[in-house]
C-alpha positions in Angstrom: 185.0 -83.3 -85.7 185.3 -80.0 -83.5 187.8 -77.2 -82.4 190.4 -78.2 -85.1 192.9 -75.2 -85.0 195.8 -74.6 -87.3 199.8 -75.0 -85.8 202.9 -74.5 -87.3 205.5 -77.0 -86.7 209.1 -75.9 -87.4 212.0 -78.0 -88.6 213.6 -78.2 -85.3 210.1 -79.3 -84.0 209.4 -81.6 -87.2 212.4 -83.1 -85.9 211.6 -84.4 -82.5 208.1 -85.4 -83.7 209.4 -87.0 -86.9 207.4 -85.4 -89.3 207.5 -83.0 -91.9 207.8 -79.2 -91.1 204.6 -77.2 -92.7 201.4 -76.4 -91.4 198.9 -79.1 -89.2 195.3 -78.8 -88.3 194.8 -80.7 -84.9 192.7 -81.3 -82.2 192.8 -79.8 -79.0 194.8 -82.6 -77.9 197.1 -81.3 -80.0 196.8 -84.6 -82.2 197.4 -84.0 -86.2 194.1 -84.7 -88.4 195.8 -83.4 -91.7 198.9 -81.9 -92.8 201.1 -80.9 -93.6 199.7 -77.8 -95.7 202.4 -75.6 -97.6 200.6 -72.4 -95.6 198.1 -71.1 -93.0 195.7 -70.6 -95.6 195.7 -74.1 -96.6 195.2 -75.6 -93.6 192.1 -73.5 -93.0 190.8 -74.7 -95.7 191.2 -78.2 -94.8 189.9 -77.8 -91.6 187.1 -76.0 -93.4 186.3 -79.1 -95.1 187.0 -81.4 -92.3 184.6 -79.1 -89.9 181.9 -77.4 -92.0 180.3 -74.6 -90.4 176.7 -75.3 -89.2 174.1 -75.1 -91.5 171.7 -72.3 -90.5 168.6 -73.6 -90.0 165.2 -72.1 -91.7 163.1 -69.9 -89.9 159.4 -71.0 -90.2 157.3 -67.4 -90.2 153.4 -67.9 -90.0 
């Protein structure tokens, strides 16, 4: 999964949409993959594990 970005939704929001207020990491669709997260931090950190960084590849010297 790519480009997951974290987003606030607020009560008044959370209200329209039916869900819970807190934060949401979604897509650039603005679809929800997880949440809600108690903070900003949290959500990174889901989206962390949802979307690992690359792994660097080896550089073969010889």
């Amino acid at each position: 999964m790519k480009n997951l970005s974290p987003r606030h939704v607020k009560t008044e929001e959370s209200l329209r949409l039916g869900v819970v207020s807190g934060w949401y990491s979604t897509k650039v669709s603005g679809t929800f993959v997880s949440g809600p997260h108690d903070s900003e931090a949290d959500c990174l950190r889901r989206i962390a594990e949802i979307n690992p960084p690359p792994a660097k590849k080896k550089m073969v010297v010889g």
